[in-house]
Legacy VTK file of the C-alpha trace (Angstrom):
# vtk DataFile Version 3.0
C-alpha trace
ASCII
DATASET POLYDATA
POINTS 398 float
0.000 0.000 0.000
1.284 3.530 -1.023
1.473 5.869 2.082
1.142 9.399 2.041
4.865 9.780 2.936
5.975 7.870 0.845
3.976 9.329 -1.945
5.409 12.815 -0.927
8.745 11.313 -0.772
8.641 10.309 -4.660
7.345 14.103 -5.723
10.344 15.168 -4.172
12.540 12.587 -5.841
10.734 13.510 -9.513
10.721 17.232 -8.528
15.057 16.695 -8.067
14.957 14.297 -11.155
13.234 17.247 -13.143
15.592 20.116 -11.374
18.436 18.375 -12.809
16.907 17.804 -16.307
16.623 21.568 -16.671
20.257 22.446 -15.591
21.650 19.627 -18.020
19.365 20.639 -20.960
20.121 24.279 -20.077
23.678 23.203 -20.879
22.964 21.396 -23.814
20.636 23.165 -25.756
23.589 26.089 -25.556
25.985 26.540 -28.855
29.030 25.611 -26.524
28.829 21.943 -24.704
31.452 23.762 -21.939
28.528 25.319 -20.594
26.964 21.549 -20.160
30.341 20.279 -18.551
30.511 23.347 -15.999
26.687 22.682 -14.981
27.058 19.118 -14.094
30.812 19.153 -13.039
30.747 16.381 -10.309
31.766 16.869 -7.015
35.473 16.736 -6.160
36.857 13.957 -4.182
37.959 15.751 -1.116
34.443 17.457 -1.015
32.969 14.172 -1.167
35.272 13.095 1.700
34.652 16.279 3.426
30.529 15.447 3.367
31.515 12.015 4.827
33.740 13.291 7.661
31.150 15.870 8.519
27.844 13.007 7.855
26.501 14.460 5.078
24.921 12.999 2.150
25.301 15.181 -1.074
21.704 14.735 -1.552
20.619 16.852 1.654
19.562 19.958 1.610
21.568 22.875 1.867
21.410 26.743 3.248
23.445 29.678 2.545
24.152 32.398 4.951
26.244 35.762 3.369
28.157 38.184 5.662
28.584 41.193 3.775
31.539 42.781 5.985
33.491 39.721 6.971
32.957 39.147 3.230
32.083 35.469 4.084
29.967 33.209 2.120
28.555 29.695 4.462
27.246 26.784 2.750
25.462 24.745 5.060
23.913 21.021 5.036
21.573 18.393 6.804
23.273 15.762 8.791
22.356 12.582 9.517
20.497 13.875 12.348
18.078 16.110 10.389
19.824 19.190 11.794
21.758 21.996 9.587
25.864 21.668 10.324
28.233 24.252 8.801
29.913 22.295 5.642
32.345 24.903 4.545
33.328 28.668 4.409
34.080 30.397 1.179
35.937 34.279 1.170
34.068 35.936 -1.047
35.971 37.920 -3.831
33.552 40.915 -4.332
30.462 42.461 -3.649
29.888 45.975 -3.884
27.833 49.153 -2.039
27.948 49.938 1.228
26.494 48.066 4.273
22.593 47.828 4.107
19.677 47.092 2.170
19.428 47.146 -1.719
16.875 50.435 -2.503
16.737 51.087 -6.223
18.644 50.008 -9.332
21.680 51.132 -9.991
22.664 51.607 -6.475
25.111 49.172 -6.774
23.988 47.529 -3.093
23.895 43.862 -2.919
20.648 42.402 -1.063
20.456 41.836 2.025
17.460 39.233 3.532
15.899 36.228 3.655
15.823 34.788 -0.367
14.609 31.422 -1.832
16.201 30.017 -4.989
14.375 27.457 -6.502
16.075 25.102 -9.942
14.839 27.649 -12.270
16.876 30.453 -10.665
20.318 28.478 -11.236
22.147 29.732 -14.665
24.482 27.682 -16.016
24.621 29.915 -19.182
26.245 33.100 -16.709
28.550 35.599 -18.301
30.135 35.319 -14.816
30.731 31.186 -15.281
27.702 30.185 -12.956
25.380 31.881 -10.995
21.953 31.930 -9.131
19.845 34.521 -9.286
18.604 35.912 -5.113
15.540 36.588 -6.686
15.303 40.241 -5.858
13.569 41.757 -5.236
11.014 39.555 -2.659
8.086 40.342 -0.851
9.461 42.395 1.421
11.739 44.447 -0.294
8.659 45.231 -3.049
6.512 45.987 0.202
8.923 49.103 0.577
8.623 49.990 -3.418
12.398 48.331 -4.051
13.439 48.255 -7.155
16.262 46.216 -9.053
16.738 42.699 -11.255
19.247 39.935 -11.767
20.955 40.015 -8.594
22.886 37.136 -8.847
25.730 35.008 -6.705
28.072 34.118 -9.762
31.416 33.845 -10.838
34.385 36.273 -11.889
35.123 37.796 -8.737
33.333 41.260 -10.421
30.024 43.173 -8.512
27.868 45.592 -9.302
25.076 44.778 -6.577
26.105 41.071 -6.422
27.950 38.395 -4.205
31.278 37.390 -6.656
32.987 34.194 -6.055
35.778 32.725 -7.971
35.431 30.618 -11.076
36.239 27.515 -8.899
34.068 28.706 -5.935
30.899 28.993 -7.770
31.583 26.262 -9.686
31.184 23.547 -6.566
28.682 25.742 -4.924
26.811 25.651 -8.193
27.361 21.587 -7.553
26.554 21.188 -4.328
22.897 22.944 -5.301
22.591 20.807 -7.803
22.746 17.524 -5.796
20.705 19.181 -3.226
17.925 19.420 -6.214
18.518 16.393 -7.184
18.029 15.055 -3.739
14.444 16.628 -3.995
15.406 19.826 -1.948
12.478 22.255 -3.957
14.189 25.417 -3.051
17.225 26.639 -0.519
17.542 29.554 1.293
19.889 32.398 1.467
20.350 34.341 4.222
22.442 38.127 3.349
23.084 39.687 6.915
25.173 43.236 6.828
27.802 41.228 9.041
27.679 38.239 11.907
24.729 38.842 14.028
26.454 39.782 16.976
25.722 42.264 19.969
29.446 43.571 19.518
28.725 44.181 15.892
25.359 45.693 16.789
27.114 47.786 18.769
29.317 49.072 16.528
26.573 49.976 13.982
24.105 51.387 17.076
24.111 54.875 15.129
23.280 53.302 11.583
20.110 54.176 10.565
19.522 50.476 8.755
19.638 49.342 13.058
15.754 48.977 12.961
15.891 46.365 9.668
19.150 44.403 10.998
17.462 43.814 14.377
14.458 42.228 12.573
17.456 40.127 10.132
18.958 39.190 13.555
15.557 37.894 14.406
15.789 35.868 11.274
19.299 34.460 12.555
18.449 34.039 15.749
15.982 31.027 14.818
18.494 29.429 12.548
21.209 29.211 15.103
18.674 28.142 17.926
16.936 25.314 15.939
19.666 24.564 13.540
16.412 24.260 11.382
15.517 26.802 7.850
13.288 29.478 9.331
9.519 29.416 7.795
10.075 33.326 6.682
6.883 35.138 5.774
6.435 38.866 5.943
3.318 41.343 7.256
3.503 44.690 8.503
6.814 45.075 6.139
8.385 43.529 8.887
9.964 39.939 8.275
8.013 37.061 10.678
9.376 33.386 11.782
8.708 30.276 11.763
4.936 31.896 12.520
1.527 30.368 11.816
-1.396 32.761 11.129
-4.352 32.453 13.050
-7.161 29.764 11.314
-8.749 32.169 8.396
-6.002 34.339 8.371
-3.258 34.976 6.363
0.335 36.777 5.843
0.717 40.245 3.850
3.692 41.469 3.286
1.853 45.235 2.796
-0.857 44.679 5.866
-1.124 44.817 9.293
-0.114 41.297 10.718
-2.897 38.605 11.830
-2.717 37.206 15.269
-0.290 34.430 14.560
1.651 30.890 16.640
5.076 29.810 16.642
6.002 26.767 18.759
6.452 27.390 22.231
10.306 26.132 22.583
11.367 27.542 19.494
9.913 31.544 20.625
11.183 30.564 24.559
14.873 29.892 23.088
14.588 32.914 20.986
13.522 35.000 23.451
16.267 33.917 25.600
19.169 34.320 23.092
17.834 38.102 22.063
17.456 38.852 26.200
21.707 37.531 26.659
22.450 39.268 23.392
20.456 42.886 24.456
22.117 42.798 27.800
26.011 42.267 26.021
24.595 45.018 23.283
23.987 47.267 26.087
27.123 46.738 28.408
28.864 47.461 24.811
26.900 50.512 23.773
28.638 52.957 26.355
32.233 52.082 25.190
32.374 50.537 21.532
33.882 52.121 18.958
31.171 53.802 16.266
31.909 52.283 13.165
31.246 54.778 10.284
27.970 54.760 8.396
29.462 54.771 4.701
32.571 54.094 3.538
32.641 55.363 0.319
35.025 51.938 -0.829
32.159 50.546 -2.911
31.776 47.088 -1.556
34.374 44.728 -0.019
36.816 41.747 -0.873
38.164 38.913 1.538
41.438 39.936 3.048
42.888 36.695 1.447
42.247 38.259 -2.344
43.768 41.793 -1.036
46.715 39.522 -0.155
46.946 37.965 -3.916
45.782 41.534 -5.080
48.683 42.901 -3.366
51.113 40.229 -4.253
50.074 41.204 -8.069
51.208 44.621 -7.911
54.264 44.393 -5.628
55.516 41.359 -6.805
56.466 39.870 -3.189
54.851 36.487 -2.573
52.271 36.421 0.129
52.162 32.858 0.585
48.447 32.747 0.879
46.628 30.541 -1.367
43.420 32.037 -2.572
40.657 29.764 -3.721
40.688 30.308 -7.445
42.148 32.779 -10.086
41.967 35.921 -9.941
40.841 37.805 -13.085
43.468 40.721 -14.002
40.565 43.052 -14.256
40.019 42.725 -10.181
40.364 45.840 -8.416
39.822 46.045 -4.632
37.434 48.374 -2.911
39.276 51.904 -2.105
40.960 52.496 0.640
39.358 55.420 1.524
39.705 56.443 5.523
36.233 55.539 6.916
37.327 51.656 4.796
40.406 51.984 6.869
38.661 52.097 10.297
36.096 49.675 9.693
38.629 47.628 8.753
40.138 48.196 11.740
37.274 47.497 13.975
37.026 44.189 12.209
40.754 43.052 13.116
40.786 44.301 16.396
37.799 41.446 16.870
39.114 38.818 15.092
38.520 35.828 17.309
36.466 37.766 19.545
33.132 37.104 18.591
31.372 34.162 18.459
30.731 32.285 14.573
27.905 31.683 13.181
27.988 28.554 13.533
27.269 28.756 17.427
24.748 29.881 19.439
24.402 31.393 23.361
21.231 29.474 23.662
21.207 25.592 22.883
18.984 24.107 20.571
15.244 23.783 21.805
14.454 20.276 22.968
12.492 17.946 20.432
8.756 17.744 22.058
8.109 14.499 20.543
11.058 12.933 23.212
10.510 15.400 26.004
7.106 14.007 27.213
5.689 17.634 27.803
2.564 19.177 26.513
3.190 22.239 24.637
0.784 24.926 23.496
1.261 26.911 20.825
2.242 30.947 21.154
-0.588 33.029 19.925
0.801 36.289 19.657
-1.513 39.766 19.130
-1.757 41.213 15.683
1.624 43.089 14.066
3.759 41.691 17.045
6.698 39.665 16.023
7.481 36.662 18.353
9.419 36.766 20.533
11.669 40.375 19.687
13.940 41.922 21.829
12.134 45.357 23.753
15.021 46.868 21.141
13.556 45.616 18.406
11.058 47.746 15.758
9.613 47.711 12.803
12.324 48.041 9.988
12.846 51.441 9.130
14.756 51.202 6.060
13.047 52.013 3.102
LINES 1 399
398 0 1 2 3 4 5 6 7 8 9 10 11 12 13 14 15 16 17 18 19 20 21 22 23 24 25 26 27 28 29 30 31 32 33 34 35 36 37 38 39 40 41 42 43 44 45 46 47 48 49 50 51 52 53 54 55 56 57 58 59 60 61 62 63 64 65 66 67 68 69 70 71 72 73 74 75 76 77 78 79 80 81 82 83 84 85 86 87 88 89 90 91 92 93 94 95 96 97 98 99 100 101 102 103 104 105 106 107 108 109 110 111 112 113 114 115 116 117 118 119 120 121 122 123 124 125 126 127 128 129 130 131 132 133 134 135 136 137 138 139 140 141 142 143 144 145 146 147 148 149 150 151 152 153 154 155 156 157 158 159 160 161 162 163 164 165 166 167 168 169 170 171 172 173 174 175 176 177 178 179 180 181 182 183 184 185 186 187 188 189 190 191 192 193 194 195 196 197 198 199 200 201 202 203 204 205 206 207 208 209 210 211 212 213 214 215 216 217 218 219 220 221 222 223 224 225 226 227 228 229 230 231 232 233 234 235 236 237 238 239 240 241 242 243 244 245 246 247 248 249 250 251 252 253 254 255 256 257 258 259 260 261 262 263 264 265 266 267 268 269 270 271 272 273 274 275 276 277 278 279 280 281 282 283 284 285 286 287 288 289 290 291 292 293 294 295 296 297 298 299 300 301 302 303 304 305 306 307 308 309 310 311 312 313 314 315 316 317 318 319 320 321 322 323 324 325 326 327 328 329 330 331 332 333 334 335 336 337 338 339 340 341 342 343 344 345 346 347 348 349 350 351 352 353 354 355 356 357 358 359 360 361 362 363 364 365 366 367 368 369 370 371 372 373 374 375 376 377 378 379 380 381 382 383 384 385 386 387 388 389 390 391 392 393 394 395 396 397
């Protein structure tokens, strides 16, 4: 007898089967078959034994998480144990604006949000190599009138309003999405934070006038690292919600005032108790952090371990850093204008300091099913986000 699982487990296995059809025809039906070899370049062997050391299958979905100012780029994976693990790292090689929201195009900002990037999104027939498209803008950014197209993750390690890899980066990102699809992942998501979620980087940016829309991104963050589990991300009020279900009848708009909506107990209790240790650091920090400028005027940034190669280009003296792919000869850094120069600095003086991603203050909520409790759902009141901080508003960046 066919069970309902297992019936939804074979759509998800033909919706892969099909997601993988489309990237290899995608190649194919192009005049140049290299475009059909990059798109379904198999996974290296030490990524394969890098999946296996960390128990991942290259079948399970995957998440991405950006970090505009560390200029950091985190693939992440299910485990065994149905949880999200960090799988790797990547520097990223470009991305250009300042930190903060893309408003209009042309700006040259890179997005920053909650995005979903579904097989049809993935372009194996890039000018930059290989890309994905963010899918920019999304229901929240066109809730505040924000304009702009074809904001892409891709290749070439060149930006105007997009996250640049290498050639070689993109190229086993591009894979390891593809194997997710194939896996019957429908769609990943991509998380674009201004920097780590932090209080100490809060802290630093307490005078930016994007505070009020980071705070609600933190909120975003704060689930993931809790739960180790892709926030459900809707969006009412203009104001991102998570993991929330609205009330019977009701439903989300991204324009309108928010319904009265749930989110499991132990998931808003160990939210609420990360964003009360994190607002109590944020606030010890406030009276004595350093301000770290609003704009820059560097356009964008570049990892510190392509400024090394950069550098090595022009002065000729051997760095000894090995950089993750080629670098173009076109490349040119951000400036180093002044205000660069002391963010920078504020960055290096916390190396090590803060805690990654990766980790959380709060541990992970315990699984209901094993615990034996009886849990009740959190109805919250209409346009109240769960759980946020007494900090928190309503984003005010437009």
């Amino acid at each position: 007898m066919t069970t309902p699982s297992s019936r939804f487990a074979s759509r998800l296995r033909m919706a892969g089967l099909a997601a993988c059809a489309a990237l290899a025809l995608a190649g194919c039906n192009a005049t140049d078959s290299e475009v059909a070899r990059k798109a379904n370049k198999p996974l290296s062997p030490e990524m394969v034994s890098l999946l296996a050391k960390k128990d991942m299958a290259p079948s399970t979905p995957i998440l991405v998480r950006i970090f505009k100012q560390e200029s950091e780029l985190e693939v992440w994976k299910v485990t065994s144990e149905g949880n999200y693990a960090l799988l790797k790292t990547y520097p990223i090689c470009r991305w250009s604006g300042e930190l903060g929201p893309k408003v209009g195009t042309g700006d040259r900002q890179a997005p920053e949000g909650f995005y979903t990037i579904t097989p049809g999104q993935m372009n194996p027939n890039s000018s930059y190599y290989l890309a994905f498209n963010l899918g920019f803008p999304n229901a929240y950014d066109k809730a505040y009138g924000r304009t702009g197209d074809f904001l892409m993750v891709h290749g070439d390690c060149s930006s105007s309003g997009c996250y640049a890899m290498t050639d070689d980066q993109i190229s086993e990102i591009f894979s390891l999405a593809r194997e997710s699809f194939a896996g019957g992942q429908r769609a990943f998501q991509v998380q674009a934070y201004p920097f780590r979620m932090t209080a100490k980087n809060l802290a630093r940016y307490r005078n930016n006038p994007n505070m009020a829309f980071w705070r609600n991104l933190k909120q975003g963050s704060d689930h993931f690292e809790v739960t180790k589990q892709e926030p459900k991300v809707s969006v009412c009020n203009r104001t991102y919600v998570f993991d929330a279900t609205p009330a019977p009848g009701r439903a989300f708009d991204a324009a309108q005032a928010c319904p009265p909506y749930q989110v499991a107990p132990q998931i808003a209790s160990a939210v609420a108790a990360k964003q009360r240790a994190d607002d109590a650091q944020f606030a010890a920090l406030s009276t004595s952090a350093p301000v770290a400028p609003v704009k820059t005027g560097a356009d964008g940034g570049m990892h510190p371990i392509f400024l090394a190669k950069l550098k090595e280009r022009e002065t000729g003296q051997l760095s000894y850093t090995q950089a993750p792919g080629r670098l173009p000869e076109y490349v040119n850094p951000p400036k180093e204008t002044a205000a660069k120069l002391q963010a920078d600095a504020l960055l290096r003086a916390d190396e090590g300091d803060g805690a990654p991603a990766s980790t959380g203050s709060v541990a992970a909520p315990a699984d209901p099913a094993n615990s034996g409790a009886k849990t009740q759902p959190v109805v919250t009141a209409a346009a109240r986000p769960v759980a946020a901080s007494a900090s928190t508003a309503t984003s005010a960046a437009r």
